[in-house]
C-alpha positions in Angstrom: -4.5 -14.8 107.4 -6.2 -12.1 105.9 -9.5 -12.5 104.0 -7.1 -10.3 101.4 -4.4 -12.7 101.7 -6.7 -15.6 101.4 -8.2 -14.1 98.6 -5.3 -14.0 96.7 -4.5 -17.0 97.2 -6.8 -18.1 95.1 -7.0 -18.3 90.9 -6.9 -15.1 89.4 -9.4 -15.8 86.6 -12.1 -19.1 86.3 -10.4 -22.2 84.6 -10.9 -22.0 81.0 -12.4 -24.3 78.6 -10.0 -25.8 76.6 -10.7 -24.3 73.3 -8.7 -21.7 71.1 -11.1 -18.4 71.8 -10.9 -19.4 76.0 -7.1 -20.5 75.9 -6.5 -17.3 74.0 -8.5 -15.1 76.2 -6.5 -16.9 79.6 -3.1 -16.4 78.2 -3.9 -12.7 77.6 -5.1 -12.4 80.6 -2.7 -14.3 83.3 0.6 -14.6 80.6 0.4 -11.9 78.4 3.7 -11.5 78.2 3.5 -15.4 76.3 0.9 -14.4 73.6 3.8 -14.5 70.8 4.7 -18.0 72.0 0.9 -18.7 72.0 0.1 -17.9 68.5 3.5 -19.4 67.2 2.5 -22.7 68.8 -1.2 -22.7 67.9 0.6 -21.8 63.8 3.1 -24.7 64.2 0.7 -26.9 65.9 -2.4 -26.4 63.2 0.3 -27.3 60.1 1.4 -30.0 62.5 -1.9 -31.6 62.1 -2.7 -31.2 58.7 0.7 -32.3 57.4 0.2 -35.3 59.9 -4.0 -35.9 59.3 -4.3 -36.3 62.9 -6.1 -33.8 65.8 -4.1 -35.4 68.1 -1.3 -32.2 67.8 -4.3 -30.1 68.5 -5.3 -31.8 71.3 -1.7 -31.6 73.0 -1.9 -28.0 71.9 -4.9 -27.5 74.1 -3.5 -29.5 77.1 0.2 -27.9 76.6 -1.8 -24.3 77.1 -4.2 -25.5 79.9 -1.4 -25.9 82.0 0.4 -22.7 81.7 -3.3 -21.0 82.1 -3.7 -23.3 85.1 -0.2 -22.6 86.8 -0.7 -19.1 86.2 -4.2 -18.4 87.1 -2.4 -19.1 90.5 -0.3 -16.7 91.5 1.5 -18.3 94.7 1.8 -21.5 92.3 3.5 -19.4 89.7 5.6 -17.5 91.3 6.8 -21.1 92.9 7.4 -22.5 89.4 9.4 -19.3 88.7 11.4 -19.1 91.7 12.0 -23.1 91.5 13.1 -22.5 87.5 15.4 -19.4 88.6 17.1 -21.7 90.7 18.2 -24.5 88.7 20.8 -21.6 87.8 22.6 -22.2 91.2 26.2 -24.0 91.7 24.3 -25.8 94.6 23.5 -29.2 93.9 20.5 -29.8 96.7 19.2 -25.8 95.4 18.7 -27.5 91.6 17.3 -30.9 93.4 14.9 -29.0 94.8 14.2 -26.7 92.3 13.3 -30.1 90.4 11.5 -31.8 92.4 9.4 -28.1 93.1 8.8 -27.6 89.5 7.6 -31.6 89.2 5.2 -31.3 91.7 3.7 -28.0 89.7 3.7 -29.3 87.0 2.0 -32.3 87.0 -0.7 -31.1 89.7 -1.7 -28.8 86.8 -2.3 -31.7 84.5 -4.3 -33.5 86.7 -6.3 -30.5 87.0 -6.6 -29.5 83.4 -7.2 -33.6 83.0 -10.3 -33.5 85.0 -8.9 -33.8 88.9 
């Protein structure tokens, strides 16, 4: 391995804080493509909580966002996610199997890490 390899290996961008300006500024950066869905969520999410009196939609707003900054900060990790959620397209059984147990296993090591490890 490469020190070029290895270096991208690693996350593109620092983990953010979890707060609207660093979430914003993360998407932009590592999903820009996903801004749209960003702001519509953030909208939805923010009359969420004041019809419902509660920072608790907020708060999964924040988490919800960490992890697609965290999966996609990582570029061998995203592109895992995306090849595992192209597959669950395929007439193979096992192919959508593993496809689900590959997107699992993404998915919930980027909550641990946006949850603190």
């Amino acid at each position: 391995m490469t020190a070029q390899h290895a270096e991208h290996d690693g996350p593109i961008i620092p983990k953010p804080a979890l707060t609207l300006p660093a979430l914003r500024q993360a998407v932009a950066t590592v999903a820009p493509s996903r801004l749209t869905e960003f702001f519509e969520d953030m909208q939805n999410t923010f009359v969420q909580a004041g019809d419902e009196g509660s920072v608790v939609p907020i708060r999964m707003f924040y988490r919800r966002w960490g992890v697609v900054v965290e999966i996609e900060r990582h570029p061998q990790t995203a592109r895992r996610l995306h090849d595992a959620e192209r597959s669950m397209d395929s007439e193979d059984a096992d192919v959508r199997e593993q496809a689900i147990r590959d997107i699992g296993e993404v998915v919930r090591a980027a909550h641990r890490e946006v949850e603190g490890g």
